[in-house]
C-alpha positions in Angstrom: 142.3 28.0 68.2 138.7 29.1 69.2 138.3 29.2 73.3 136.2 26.3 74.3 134.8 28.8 77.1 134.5 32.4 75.4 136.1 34.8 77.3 135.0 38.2 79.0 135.0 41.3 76.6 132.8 43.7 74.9 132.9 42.7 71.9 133.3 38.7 70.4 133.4 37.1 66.5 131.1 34.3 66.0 131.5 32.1 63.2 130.4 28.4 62.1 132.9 25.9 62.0 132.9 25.3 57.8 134.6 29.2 58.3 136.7 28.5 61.2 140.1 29.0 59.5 138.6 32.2 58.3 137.1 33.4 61.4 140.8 32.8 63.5 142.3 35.2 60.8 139.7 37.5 60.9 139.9 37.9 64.5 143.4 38.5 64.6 143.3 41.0 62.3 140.3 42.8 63.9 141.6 42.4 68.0 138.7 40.2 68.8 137.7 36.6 70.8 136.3 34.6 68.2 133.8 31.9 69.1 132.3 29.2 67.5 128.0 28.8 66.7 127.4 24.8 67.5 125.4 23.9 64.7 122.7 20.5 64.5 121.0 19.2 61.2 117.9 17.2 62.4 116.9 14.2 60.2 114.8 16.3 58.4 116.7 18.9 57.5 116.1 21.8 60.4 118.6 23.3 62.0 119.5 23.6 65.6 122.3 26.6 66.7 124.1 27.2 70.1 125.4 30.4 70.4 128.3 30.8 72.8 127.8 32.6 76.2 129.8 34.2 79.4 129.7 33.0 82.7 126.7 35.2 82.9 125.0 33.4 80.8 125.1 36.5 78.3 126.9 37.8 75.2 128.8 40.9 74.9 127.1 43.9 73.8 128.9 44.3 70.3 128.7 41.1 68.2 130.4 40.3 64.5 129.4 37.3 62.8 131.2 36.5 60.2 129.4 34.5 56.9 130.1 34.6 53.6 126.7 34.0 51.7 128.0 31.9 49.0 125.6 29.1 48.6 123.5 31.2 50.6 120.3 29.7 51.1 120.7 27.7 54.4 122.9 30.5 55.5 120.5 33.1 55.3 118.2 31.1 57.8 121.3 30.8 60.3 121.6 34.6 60.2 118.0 34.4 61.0 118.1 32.4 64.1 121.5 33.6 65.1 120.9 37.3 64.9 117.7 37.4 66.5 118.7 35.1 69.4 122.1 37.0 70.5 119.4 39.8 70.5 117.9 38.3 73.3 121.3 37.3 75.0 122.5 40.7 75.4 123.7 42.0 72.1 123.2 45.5 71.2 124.9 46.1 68.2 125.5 43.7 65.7 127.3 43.3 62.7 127.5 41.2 59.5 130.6 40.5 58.1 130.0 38.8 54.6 133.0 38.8 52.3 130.5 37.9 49.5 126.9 39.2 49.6 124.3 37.0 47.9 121.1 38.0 45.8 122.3 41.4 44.7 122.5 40.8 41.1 118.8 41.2 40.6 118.1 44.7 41.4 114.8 44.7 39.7 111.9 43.4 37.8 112.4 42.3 34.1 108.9 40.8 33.8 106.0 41.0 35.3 105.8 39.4 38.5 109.5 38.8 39.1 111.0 38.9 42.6 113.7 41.6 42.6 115.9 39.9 45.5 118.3 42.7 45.9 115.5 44.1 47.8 113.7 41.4 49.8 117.1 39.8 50.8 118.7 43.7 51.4 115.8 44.5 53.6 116.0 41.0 55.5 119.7 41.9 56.5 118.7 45.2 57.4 116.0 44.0 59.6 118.7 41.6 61.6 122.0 43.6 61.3 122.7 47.3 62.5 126.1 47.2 60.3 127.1 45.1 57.3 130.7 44.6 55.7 131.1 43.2 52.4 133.5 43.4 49.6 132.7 44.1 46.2 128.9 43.3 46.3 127.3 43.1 42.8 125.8 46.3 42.8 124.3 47.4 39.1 121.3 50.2 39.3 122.4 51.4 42.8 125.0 53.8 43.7 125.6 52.3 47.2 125.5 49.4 49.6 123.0 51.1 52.1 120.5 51.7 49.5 120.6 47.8 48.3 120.9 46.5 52.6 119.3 49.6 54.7 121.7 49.7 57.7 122.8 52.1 59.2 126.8 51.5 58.8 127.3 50.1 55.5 131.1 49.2 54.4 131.9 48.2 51.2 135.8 47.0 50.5 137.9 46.2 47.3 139.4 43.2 46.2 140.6 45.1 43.0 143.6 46.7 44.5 145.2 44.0 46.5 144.6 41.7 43.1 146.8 44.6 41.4 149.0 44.2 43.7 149.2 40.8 43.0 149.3 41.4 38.8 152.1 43.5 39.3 154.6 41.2 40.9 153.1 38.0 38.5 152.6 39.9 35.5 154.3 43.4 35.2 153.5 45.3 32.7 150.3 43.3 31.7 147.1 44.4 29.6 143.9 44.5 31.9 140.5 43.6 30.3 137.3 43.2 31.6 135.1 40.7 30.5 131.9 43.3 30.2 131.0 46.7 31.1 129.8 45.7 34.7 134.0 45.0 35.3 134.5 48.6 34.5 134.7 49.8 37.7 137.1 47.2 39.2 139.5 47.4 36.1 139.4 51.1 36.4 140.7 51.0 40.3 143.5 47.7 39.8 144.9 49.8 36.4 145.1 53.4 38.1 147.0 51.5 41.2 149.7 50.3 39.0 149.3 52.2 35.2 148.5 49.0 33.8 146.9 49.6 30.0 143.2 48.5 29.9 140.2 47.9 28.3 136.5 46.0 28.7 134.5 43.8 26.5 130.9 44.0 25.3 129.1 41.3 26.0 125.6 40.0 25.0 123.7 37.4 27.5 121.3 35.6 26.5 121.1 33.3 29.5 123.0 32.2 32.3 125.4 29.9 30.1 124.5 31.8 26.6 126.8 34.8 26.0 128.5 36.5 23.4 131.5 38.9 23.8 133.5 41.5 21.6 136.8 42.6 22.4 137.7 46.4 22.6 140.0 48.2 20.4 143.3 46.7 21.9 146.4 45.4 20.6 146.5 42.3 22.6 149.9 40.8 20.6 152.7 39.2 23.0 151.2 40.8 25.6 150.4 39.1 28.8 146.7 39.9 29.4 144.5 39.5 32.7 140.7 39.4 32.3 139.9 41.2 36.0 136.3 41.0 37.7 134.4 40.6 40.7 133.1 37.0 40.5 133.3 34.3 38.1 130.6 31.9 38.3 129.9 29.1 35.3 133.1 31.2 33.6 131.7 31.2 30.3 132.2 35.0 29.7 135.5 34.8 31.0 135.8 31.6 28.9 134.8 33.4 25.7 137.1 35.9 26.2 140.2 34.6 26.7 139.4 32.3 23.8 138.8 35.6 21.1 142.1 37.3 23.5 144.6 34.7 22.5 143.3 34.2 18.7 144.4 37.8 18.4 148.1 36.7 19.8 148.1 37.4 23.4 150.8 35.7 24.7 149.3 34.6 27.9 145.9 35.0 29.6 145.3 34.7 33.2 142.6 35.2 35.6 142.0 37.7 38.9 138.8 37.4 40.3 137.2 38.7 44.1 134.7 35.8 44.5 135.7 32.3 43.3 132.3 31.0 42.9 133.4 28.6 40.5 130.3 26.8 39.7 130.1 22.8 38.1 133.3 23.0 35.4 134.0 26.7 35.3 138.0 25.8 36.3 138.2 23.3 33.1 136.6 25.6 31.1 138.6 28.7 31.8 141.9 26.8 31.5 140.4 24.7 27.8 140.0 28.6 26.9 143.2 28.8 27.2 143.9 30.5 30.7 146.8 30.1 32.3 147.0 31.1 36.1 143.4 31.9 38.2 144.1 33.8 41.3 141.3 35.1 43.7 140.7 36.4 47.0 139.7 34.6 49.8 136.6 35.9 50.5 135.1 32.4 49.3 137.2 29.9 50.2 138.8 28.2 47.0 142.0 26.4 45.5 142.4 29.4 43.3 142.9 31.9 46.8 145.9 34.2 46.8 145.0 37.3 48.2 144.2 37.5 51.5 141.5 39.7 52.7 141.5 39.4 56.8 143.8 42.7 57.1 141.2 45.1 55.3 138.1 43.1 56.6 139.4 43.8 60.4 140.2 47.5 59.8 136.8 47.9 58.7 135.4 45.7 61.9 137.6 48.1 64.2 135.8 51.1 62.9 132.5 49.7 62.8 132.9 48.8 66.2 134.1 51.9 67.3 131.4 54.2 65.9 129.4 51.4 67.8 130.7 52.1 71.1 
């Protein structure tokens, strides 16, 4: 349970209470108090926080906060007023922890005039946080975290490996795919950890919910196939594979995903595709969670925390 009166250390995990259950396993993992922010919705939408305090009246020097920024918008303005008030409480170091990192899909400006929000949210965490920990952000046209979210620690973590892990006691001896070229990378790390055979898509989008895909040269016949990525949002792409995957035979298609975004009817129209099993992570809390994600997160707060000492 979180300590109704925080107590002494040098180092605490704050969380809100919609990510308590995370926060507790987080903070096992990582050797830390965890605390809860008190949180107030006025009638007219504004927020009101409480950050927890010492008997000093203070807050330890290092500070994580833990929040995952899906369905980020509201969140981002909590990180606002939390961040810069545990500034002025004592803090000297502080670091986000968000197991999903929003607005890093657009990473620049394909029309005139567009907001590329990779940068202006990037820069925003940079200005609050000195150290950020995420795990596969959505990274496209940049080689690394620190260039997207300027901080000066910048830890970026996996979900492909433990999902391997995963495939390979559920499904051994499966075929990986990726739904489209941006899934390389994550197919590339879960098949080298186990030999699995795999192969990506090409896909066409024409919009968020208009898509087209090809399948690679594979053989996909009686074998049990997982399409691997990093998100799934609406599902459509992973939708449209699966459907092409079992028209050439596969005997089974399942899903493994990092972030269960899951938007509207993505479930229904992953498993009307013909999907079998979904399993995820539980960087975003979902029905669909089965790999557990506290035991890496809290090595990567340890160090953090250390190089912050």
């Amino acid at each position: 349970m979180t300590s109704a009166m925080p107590t002494p250390g040098n180092a605490w995990l704050l969380h809100f209470a919609d990510e308590e259950a995370a926060a507790l396993r987080l903070a096992q993992a990582a050797g830390l108090p965890a605390h809860a922010i008190e949180r107030h919705r006025f009638p007219d939408g504004e927020l009101r926080l409480r950050l927890p305090l010492d008997a000093q009246g203070a807050l330890p020097a290092r500070v994580v906060l833990l929040r995952s920024l899906h369905q980020p918008n509201e969140k981002l303005v909590e990180l606002l007023l939390a961040a810069r008030t545990a500034r002025g409480l004592g803090a000297h170091h502080l670091t986000l922890v968000a197991p999903y990192l929003a607005y890093m899909r657009q990473d620049m400006a394909f029309e005139p005039g567009q907001v590329v929000s990779q940068q202006v949210v990037g820069g925003f965490l940079a200005s609050l946080f000195d150290a950020v920990v995420t795990v596969d952000p959505h990274l496209h046209r940049v080689a690394t975290l620190q260039q997207a979210v300027p901080v000066p620690q910048a830890v970026v973590l996996s979900g492909a490996q433990p999902l391997a892990d995963l495939i390979a006691r559920r499904r051994p001896g499966a075929l990986l795919v990726g739904p489209d070229g941006e899934s390389a990378q994550w197919i590339a790390q879960a098949a080298a950890r186990h030999g699995f055979d795999h192969a990506v898509c090409t896909k066409v989008r024409r919009g968020d919910r208009d898509v087209t895909i090809e399948l690679p040269a594979l053989d996909a016949r009686g074998r049990s196939v997982v399409l691997l990525d990093d998100m799934a949002s609406t599902g459509r792409t992973l939708a449209l594979a699966a459907q092409l995957l079992r028209q050439a035979g596969a005997a089974s298609v399942d899903v493994a995903v990092t972030h269960a975004l899951f938007a509207g009817d993505a479930l229904q129209a992953l498993h009307e595709a013909g999907v079998g099993e979904v399993w995820s992570t539980d960087c975003i809390a979902h029905a669909s969670n089965s790999v557990p994600m506290a035991e890496v997160l809290g090595e990567a707060v340890r160090g953090v925390l250390q190089v912050a000492r």
